[in-house]
C-alpha positions in Angstrom: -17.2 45.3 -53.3 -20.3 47.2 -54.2 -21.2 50.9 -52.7 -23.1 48.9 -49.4 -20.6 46.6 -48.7 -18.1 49.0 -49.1 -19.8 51.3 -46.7 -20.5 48.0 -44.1 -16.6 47.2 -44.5 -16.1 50.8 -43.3 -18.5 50.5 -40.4 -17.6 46.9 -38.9 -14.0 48.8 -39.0 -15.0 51.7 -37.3 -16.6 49.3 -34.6 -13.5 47.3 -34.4 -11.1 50.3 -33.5 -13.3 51.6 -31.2 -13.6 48.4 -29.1 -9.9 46.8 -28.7 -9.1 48.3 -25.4 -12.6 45.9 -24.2 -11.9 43.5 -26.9 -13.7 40.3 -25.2 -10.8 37.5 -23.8 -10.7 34.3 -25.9 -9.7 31.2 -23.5 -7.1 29.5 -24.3 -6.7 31.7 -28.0 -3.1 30.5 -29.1 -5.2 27.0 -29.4 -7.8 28.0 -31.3 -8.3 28.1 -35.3 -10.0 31.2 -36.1 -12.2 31.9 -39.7 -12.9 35.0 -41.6 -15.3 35.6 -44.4 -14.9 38.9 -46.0 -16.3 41.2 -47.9 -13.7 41.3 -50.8 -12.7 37.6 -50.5 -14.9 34.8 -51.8 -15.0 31.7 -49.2 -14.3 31.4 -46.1 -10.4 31.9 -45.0 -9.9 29.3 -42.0 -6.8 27.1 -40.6 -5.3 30.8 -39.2 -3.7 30.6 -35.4 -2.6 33.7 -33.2 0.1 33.3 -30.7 -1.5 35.9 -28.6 -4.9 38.5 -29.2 -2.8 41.7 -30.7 -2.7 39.8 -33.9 -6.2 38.9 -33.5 -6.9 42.3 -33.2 -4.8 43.4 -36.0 -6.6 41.5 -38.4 -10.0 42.5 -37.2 -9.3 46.5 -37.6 -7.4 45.6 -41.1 -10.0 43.4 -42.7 -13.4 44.5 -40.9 -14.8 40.7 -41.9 -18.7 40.3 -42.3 -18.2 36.9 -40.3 -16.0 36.2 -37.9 -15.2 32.6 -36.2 -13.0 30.7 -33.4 -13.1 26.9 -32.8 -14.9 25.3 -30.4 -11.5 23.3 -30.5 -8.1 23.4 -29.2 -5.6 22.0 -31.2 -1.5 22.1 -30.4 -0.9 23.8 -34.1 -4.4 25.4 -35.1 -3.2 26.9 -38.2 -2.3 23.6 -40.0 -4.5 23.1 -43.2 -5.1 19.8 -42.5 -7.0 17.9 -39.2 -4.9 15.6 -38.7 -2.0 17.4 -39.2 -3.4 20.3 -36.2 -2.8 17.8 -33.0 -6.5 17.4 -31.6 -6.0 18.5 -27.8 -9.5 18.6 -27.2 -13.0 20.5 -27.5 -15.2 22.5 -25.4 -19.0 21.3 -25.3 -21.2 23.7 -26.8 -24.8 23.9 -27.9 -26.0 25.7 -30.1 -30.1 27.2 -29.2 -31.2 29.1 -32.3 -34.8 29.4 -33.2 -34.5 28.5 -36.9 -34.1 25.0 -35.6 -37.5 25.6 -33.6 -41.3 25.9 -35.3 -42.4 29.3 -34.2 -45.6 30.4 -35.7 -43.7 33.9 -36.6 -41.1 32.3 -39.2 -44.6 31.8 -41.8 -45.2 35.7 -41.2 -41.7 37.3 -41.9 -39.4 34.6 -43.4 -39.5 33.9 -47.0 -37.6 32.7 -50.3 -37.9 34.4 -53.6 -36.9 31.9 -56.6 -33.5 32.8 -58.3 -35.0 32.0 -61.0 -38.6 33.3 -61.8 -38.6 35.6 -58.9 -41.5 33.9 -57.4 -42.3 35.3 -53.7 -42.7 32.1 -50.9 -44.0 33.2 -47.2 -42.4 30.7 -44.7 -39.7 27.8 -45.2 -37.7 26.9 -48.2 -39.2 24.2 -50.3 -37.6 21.8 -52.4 -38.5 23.4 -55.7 -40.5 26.5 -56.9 -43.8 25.7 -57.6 -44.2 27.2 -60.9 -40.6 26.6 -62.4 -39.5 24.1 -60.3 -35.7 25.4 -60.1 -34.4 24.7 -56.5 -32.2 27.9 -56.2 -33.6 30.6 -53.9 -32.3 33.4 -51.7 -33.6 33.0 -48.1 -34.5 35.7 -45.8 -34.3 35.0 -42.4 -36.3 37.8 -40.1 -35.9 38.2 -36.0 -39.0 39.4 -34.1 -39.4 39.8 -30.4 -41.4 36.0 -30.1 -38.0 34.2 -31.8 -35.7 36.3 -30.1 -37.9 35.1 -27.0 -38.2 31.2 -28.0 -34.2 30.9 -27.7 -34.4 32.5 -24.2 -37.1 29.2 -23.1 -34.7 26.8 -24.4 -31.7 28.4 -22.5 -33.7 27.9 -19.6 -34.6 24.7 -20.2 -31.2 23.3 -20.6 -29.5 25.3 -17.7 -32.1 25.3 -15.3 -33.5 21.9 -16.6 -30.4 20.0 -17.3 -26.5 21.3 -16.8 -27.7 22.6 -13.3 -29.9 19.9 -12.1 -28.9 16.5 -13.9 -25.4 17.2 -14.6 -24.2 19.1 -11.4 -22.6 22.0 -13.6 -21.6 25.0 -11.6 -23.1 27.8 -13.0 -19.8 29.7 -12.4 -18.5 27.0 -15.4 -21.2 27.8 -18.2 -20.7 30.4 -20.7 -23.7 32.0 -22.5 -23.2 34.2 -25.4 -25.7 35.7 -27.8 -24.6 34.6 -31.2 -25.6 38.4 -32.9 -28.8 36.7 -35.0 -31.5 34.4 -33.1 -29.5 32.5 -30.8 -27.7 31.6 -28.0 -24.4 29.2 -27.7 -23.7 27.9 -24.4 -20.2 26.3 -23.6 -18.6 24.4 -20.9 -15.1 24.3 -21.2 -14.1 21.8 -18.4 -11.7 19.3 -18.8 -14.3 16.5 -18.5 -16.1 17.8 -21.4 -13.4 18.3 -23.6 -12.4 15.0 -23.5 -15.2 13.4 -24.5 -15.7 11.8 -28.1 -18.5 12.1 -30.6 -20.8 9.1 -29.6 -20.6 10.8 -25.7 -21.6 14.0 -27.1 -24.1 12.7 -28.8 -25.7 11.0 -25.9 -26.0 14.2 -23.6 -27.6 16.0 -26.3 -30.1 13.3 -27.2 -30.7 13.3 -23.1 -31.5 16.8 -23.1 -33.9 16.6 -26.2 -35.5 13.4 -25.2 -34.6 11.3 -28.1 -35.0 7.0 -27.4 -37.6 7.0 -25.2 -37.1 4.0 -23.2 -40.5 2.6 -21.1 -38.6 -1.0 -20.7 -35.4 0.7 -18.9 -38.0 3.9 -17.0 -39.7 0.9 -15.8 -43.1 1.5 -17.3 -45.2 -1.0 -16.6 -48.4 -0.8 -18.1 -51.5 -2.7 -15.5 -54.6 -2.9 -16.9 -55.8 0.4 -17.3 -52.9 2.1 -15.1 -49.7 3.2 -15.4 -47.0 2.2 -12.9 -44.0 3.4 -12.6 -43.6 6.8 -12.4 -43.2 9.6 -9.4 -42.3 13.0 -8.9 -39.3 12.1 -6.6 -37.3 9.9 -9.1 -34.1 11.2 -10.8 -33.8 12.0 -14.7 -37.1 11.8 -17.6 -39.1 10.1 -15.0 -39.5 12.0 -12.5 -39.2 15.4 -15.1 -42.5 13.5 -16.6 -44.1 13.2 -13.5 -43.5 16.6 -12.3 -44.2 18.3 -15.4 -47.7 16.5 -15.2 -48.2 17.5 -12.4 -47.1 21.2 -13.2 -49.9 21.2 -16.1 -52.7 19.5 -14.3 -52.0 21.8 -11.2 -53.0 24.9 -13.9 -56.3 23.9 -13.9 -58.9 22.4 -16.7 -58.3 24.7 -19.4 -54.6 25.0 -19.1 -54.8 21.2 -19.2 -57.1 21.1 -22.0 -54.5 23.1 -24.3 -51.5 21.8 -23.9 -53.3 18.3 -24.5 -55.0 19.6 -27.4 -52.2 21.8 -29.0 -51.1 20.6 -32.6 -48.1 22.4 -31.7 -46.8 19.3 -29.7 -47.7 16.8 -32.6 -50.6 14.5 -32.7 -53.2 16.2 -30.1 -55.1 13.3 -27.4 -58.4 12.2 -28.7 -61.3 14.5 -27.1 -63.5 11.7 -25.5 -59.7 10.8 -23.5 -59.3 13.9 -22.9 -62.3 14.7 -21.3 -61.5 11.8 -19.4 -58.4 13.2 -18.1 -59.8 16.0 -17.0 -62.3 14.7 -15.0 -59.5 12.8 -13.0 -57.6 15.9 -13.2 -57.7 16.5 -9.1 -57.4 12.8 -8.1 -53.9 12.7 -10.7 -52.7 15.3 -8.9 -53.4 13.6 -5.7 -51.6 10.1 -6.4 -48.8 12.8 -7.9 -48.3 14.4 -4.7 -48.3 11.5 -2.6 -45.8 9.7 -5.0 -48.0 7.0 -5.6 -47.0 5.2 -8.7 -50.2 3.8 -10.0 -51.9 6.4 -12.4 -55.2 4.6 -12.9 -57.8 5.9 -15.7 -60.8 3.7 -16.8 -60.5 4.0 -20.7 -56.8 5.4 -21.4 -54.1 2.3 -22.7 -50.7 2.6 -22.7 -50.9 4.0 -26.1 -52.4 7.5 -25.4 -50.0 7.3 -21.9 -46.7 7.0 -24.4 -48.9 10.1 -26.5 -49.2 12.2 -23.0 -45.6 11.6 -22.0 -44.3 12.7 -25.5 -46.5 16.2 -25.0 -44.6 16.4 -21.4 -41.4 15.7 -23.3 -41.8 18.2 -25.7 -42.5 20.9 -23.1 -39.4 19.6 -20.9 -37.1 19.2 -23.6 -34.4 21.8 -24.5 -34.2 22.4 -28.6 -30.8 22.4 -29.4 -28.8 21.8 -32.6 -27.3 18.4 -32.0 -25.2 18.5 -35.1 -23.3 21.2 -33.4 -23.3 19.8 -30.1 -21.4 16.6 -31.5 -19.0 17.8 -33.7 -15.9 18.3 -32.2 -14.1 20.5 -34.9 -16.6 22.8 -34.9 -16.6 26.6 -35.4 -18.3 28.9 -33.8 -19.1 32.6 -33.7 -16.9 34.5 -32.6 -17.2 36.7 -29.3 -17.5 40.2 -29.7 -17.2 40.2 -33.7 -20.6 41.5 -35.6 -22.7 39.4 -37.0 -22.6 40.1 -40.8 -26.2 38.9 -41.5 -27.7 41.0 -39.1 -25.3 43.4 -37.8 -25.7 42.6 -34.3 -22.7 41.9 -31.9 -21.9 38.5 -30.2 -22.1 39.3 -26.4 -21.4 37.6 -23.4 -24.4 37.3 -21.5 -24.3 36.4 -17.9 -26.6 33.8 -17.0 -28.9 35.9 -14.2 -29.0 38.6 -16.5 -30.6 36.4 -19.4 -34.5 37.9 -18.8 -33.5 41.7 -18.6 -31.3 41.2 -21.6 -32.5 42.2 -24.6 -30.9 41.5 -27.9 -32.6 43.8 -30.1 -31.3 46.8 -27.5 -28.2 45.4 -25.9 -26.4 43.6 -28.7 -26.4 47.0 -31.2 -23.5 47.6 -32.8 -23.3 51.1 -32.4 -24.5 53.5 -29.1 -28.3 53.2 -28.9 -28.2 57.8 -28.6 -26.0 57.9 -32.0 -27.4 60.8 -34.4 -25.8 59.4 -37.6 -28.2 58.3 -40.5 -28.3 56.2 -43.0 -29.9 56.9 -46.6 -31.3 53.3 -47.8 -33.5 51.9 -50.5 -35.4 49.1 -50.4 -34.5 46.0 -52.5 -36.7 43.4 -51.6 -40.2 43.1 -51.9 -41.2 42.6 -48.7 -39.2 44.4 -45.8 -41.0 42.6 -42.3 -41.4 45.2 -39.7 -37.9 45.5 -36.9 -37.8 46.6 -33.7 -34.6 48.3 -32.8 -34.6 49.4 -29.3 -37.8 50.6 -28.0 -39.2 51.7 -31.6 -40.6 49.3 -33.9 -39.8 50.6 -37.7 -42.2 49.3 -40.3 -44.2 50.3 -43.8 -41.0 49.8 -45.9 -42.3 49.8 -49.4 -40.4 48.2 -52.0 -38.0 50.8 -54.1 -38.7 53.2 -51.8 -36.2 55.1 -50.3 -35.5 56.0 -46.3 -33.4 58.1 -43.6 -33.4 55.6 -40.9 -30.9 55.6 -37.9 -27.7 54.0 -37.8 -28.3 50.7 -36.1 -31.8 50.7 -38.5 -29.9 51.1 -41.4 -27.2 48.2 -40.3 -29.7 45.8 -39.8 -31.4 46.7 -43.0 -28.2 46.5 -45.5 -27.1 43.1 -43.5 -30.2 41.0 -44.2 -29.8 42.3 -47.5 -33.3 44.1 -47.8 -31.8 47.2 -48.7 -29.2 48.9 -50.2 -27.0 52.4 -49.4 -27.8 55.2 -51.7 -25.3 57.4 -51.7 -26.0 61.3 -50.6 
């Protein structure tokens, strides 16, 4: 270990003792594999079980590890090194809502690569090669800003208020949200039901609650000259969510209307001259809406720019997940209460009614927001994006420059890697 990792070893530690009298409980724990990458091990250590939480906890203080993971899984002997060998019991649905899987207009202002290689500086996502030397190795810097951070709140929202809670009759006293200590959220349901279902049923909630195969044939679409049939603000699943989002946009008014039918952000924008039309049947839409008639009837709009404007209500309806995650049932996920070692940021529980007040880049710090202590850094890369940690926003860091910046500042700093401890 180098001089930072060292001291971040020390400091994860520190958090570790302080916090195993309120250590989080982990459900059903002598089931559940648990994974360590540390700072003075190369890899990831996994296939470890505890028969109860003091070992757990043991290992934590001892080791300090930058990540920290639990399966989503439980298995009758989680520490075998094999999967077949561990006695599949089960797993928990979870989804995983992080904004790195979402297209935010802030990832081209403070995420970049720089090429192992030539060193070459790249604003935005990774591309398959550099440019000018065409390697394909690069370190990745991944940023968090108040509009990510904010993105992966909407899509929480749009699959619990949108989907568990409404479609799938979920108590809310059986979902558990937890910030995952970076950009994210992962939301679990560990009910029997869900834990015995197989890949392929996985896979078909999550491609319900992103709106993957649209189906007109099985909605009942039925395309009538120039109308649309089929369709009404009373009807259960994507139907009626179309209908009533439509009428949620038209309701806004013109320009509200205009945008989100105009917007590049939800793919291929509607054709002005449609548009316009649109518009002008704006009120007597929202008329046929409200009185459930079926029969949507525009002069001039075909069934192709009707599949278009139901694809745009999709997208706003839809709830981004990571379906990968959602599917795989051996998957390992963050575990609660351990720091994030890319960010320094703790994994919280987050009770669902308390998910607009909460704020990640206040509530999730590792260490008391009052603390005094400093930290003495220097800048490593050459560009360090501006960071908000709790109400102040710290920004102007100049490459090899060096800075005495609070404790949670510094932590965030030396995590992404940006930086490194110089020592006083």
């Amino acid at each position: 270990m180098n001089l930072t990792q060292y001291y971040l070893y020390k400091l994860f530690q520190a958090y570790y003792k302080a916090h195993l009298k309120n250590y989080p409980t982990i459900s059903d724990l002598p089931n559940r594999e648990f994974a360590f990458i540390r700072w003075d091990h190369p890899g990831m250590q996994r296939h470890i079980g505890y028969p109860n939480s003091n070992f757990l906890l043991d290992y934590l203080v001892k080791y300090a590890p930058r990540h920290s993971y639990r399966s989503a899984t439980i298995y009758s002997t989680p520490s075998a090194d094999k999967m077949e060998h561990k006695g599949y019991l089960g797993c928990d649905f979870v989804v995983d809502i992080d904004s790195d899987h979402i297209p935010t207009s802030c990832q081209h202002r403070h995420n970049y690569v720089i090429c192992k290689n030539c060193g070459k500086l790249l604003l935005g996502d990774k591309p398959e090669e550099c440019p000018d030397c065409h390697s394909k190795k690069f370190k990745k810097i991944v940023w968090i800003c108040d509009e990510c951070l904010n993105v992966s709140k909407e899509q929480v929202h749009h699959l619990i208020d949108g989907f568990l809670l409404k479609d799938f009759n979920i108590p809310l006293s059986a979902i558990k949200l937890n910030f995952s200590g970076h950009r994210g959220y992962h939301v679990r349901i560990e009910s029997k039901v869900f834990r015995s279902l197989d890949q392929e049923e996985r896979r078909e909630i999550a491609d319900y609650v992103t709106g993957q195969g649209f189906s007109y044939n099985i909605w009942n679409y039925k395309p009538v000259q120039s109308n649309m049939s089929g369709f009404r603000i009373d009807q259960p699943g994507w139907p009626g969510k179309i209908a009533r989002e439509f009428y949620k946009v038209l309701s806004q008014g013109s320009d509200y209307t205009e945008n989100i039918f105009s917007n590049p952000r939800y793919g291929n924008p509607i054709r002005s001259n449609v548009l316009r039309i649109l518009i002008e049947r704006r009120i007597d839409l929202i008329r046929k809406l409200e009185n459930k008639n079926p029969i949507w009837g525009i002069p001039h709009v075909g069934p192709t720019t009707w599949h278009r404007i139901f694809e745009i209500l999709r997208d706003l309806i839809k709830a981004d997940i990571d379906v990968v995650v959602s599917i795989d049932v051996h998957r390992l996920i963050r575990l609660e209460g351990s720091i994030h070692g890319k960010a320094g940021l703790k994994v919280v529980d987050v009770p669902y009614e308390k998910l607009d007040e909460f704020d990640p880049l206040t509530d999730a710090l590792t260490f008391p927001k009052e603390s005094t202590n400093k930290l003495t850094i220097k800048i490593t890369a050459p560009i360090c994006p501006p960071i908000r940690i709790g109400k102040i926003t710290y920004d102007n860091f100049q490459p090899d420059e060096e800075y005495t910046v609070p404790l949670n500042v510094g932590l965030f700093l030396l995590c992404k890697d940006v930086a490194e401890l110089i020592k006083n």
